[in-house]
C-alpha positions in Angstrom: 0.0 0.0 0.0 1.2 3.7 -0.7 1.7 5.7 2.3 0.6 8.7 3.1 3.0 9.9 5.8 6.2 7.9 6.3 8.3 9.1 9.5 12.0 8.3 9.5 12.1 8.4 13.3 16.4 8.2 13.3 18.1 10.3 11.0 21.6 11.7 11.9 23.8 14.4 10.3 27.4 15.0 10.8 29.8 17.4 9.4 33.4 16.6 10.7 35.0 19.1 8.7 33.4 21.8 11.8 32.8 19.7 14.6 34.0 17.0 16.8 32.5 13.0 17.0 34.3 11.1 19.5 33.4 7.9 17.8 33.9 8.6 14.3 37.3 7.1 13.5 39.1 6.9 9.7 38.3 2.7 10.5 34.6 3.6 9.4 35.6 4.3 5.7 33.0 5.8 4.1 31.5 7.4 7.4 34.5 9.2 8.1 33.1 12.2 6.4 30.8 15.0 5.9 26.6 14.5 6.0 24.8 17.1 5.3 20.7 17.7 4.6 22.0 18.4 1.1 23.5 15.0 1.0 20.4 12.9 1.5 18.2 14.9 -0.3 18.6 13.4 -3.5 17.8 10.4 -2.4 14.6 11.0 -0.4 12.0 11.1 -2.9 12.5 7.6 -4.2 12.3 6.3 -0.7 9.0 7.1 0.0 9.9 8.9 3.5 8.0 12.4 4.2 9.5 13.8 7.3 12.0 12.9 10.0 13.7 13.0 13.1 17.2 14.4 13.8 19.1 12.2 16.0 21.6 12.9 18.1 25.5 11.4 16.8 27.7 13.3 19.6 27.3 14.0 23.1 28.1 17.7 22.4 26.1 21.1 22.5 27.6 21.7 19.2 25.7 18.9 17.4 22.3 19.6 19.4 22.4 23.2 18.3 23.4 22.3 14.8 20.0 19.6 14.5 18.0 22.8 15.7 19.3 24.6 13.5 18.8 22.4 10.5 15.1 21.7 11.7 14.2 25.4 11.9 14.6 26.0 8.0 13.4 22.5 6.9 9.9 21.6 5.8 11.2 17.9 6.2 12.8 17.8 9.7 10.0 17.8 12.6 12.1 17.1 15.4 15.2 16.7 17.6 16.3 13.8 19.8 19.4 15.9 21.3 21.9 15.5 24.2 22.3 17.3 27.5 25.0 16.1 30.2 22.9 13.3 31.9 26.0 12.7 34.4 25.7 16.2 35.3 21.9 17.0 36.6 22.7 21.1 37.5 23.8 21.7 34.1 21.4 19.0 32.6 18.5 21.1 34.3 20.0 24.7 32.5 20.5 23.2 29.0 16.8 21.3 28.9 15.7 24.9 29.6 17.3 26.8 26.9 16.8 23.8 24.4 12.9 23.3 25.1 12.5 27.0 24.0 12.7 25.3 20.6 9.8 23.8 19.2 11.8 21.5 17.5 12.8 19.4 20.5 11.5 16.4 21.6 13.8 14.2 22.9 17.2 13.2 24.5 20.0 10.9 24.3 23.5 9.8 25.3 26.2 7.7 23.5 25.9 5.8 26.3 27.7 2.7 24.2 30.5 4.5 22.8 33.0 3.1 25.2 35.6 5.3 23.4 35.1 7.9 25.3 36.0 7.6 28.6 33.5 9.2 30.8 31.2 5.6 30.1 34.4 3.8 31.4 32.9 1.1 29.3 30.4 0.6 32.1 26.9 -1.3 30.8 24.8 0.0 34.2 26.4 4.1 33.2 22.5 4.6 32.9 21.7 3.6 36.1 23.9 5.9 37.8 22.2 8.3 40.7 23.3 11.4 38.6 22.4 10.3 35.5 19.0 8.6 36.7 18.6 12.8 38.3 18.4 13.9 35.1 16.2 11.3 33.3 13.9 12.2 35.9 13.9 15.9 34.3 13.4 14.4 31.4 10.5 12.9 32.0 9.0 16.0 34.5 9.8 18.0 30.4 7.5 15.5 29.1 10.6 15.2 26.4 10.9 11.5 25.0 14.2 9.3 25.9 16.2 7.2 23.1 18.2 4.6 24.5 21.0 2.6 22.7 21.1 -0.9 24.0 23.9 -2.7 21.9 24.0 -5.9 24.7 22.0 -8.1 26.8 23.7 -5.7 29.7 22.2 -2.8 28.3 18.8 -4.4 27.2 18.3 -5.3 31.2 19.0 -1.5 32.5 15.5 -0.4 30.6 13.0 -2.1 32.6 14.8 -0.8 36.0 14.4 2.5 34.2 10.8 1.7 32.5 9.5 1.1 36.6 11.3 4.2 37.8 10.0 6.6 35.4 6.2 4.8 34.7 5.5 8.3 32.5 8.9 8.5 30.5 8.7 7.1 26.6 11.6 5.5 26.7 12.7 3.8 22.7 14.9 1.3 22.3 16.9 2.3 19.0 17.9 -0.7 16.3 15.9 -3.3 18.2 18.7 -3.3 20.6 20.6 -4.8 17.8 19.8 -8.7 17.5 22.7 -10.9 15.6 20.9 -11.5 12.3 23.8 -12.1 10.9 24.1 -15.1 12.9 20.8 -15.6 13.1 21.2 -15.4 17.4 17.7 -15.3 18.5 18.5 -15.9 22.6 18.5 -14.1 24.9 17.6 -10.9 22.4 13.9 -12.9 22.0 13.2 -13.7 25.7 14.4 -10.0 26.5 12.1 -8.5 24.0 9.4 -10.1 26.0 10.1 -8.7 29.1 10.1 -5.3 27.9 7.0 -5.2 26.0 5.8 -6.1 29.5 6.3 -2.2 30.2 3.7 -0.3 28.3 6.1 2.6 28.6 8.8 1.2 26.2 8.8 1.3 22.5 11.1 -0.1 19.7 12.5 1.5 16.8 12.9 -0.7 13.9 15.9 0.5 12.3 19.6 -0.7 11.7 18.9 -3.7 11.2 20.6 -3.8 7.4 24.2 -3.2 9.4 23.2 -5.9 12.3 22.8 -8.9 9.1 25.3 -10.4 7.1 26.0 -9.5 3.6 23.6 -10.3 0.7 21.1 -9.8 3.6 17.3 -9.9 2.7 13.9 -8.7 4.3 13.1 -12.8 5.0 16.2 -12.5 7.3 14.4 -9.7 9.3 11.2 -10.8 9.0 11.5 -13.2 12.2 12.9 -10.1 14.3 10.4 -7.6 13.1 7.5 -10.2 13.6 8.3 -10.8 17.2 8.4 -7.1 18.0 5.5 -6.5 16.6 3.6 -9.5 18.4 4.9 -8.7 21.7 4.9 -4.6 21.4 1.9 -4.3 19.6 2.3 -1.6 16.2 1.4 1.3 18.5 4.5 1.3 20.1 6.6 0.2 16.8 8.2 3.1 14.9 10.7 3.1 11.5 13.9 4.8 11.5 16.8 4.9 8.6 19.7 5.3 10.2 21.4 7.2 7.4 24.3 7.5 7.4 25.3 4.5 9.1 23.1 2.5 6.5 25.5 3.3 4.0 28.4 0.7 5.4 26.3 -1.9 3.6 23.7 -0.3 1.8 22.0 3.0 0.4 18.6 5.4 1.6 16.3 3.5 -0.6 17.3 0.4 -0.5 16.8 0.4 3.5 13.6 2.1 3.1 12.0 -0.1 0.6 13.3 -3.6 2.6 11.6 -2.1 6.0 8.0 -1.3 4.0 7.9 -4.1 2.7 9.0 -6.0 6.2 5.6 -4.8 6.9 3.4 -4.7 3.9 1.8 -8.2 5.6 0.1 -6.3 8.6 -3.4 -5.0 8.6 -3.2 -0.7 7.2 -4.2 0.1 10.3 -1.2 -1.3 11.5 1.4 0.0 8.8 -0.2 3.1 9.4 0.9 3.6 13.1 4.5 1.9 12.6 5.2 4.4 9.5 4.2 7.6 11.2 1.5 7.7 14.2 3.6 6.0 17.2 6.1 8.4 15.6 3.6 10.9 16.2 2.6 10.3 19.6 6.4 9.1 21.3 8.0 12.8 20.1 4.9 15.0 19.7 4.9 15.8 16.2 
């Protein structure tokens, strides 16, 4: 079916060449680079995307203030997931303050995996930290949504102990907390799923999943993945992302976006419609 409204719900830009990315190393290849609005656009229309959602790709002011500026002279950007210093609550509390006076922000998160820089101390329980749990609990008091990146079974098991402590805080789990398609691992990423959906306060994000499968991947290989997400979360708490530009380690814009519609083509248009744009909608207020 043709959509009317397709959200890409995790979209980041970088531009190296005037700002720092801790994580970013010349080992990436291709993503060692620049990406601009001006980059993707080419490639949007054949995609069938319609609007989006800036995502944070450095725990920096510099790159939240960039996002809202990009956002504030787009027609296609509808919102921000940005970053404030969750470690730090006193100046966590002044920057929500100045960056909620944008419309365009609706959301936080931390590179909370990026074990290269060395405030995480490569520590899987970092969110869990009294300081840092502070500050997600100004998060939720903004009413501002909360992306989490859970790359382990460690980090999958911090989000219900922050699910129960913050019952009103939309907490989304970005990339399906990343499940081992590529070698077809279904345990303990399965069982774990489960347990979440439990919490009526958590949603998935179903996106970079092309980068978590092996080469010559197809949309059979998601299909088990996305099908037990959906079954367990329901589709009103399911939402599509691109990850662009971290797609393009293995594939392109399109390509990515016309595997995930069709990963869902087989649920009812009710359905499709809220895991293309209205749990979109409804987790960042757009």
């Amino acid at each position: 079916m043709a959509h009317k409204r397709v959200i890409d719900a995790h979209q980041h830009l970088w531009m190296m060449s005037e700002r720092a990315y801790s994580w970013i190393a010349p080992e990436y290849g291709p993503l060692y680079d620049d990406f601009s609005p001006e980059r993707l656009a080419p490639e949007i229309p054949a995609s069938g995307v319609t609007d989006s959602i800036l995502v944070q790709a450095a725990d920096t002011y510099e790159d939240t203030f960039y996002m809202l500026d990009v956002a504030a002279h787009s027609n296609f950007v509808k919102g921000v997931v940005g970053w404030v210093p969750f470690d730090r609550p006193n100046e966590a509390r002044a920057a929500l303050e100045i960056f909620k006076k944008s419309p365009y922000f609706k959301g936080v998160r931390n590179l909370s995996h990026d074990y290269s820089n060395p405030k995480y101390e490569s520590d899987d329980k970092w969110i869990t930290r009294p300081a840092v749990l502070e500050t997600i609990g100004m998060i939720e008091k903004a009413g501002l949504a909360f992306d989490y990146v859970a790359v382990n079974s460690a980090h999958v098991d911090n989000v219900p102990v922050l699910a129960t402590k913050f019952p009103s805080l939309k907490i989304v789990v970005d990339h399906f907390a990343k499940p081992d398609i590529a070698g077809k691992t279904w345990e303990p990423w399965a069982t774990q799923m489960s347990a979440l959906a439990k919490h009526k306060n958590v949603y998935m994000k179903f996106s970079g999943l092309n980068t978590a499968s092996a080469a010559g991947w197809s949309v059979a290989d998601w299909q088990p993945y996305v099908d037990h997400v959906v079954k367990e979360f329901g589709a009103q708490r399911t939402l599509l992302g691109g990850d662009w530009p971290v797609i393009v380690l293995m594939n392109n814009y399109v390509e990515v976006w016309k595997a995930q519609l069709e990963a869902i083509t087989k649920y009812s248009a009710e359905d499709q419609e809220w895991i293309t744009h209205k749990t979109a909608e409804h987790v960042y207020g757009i």
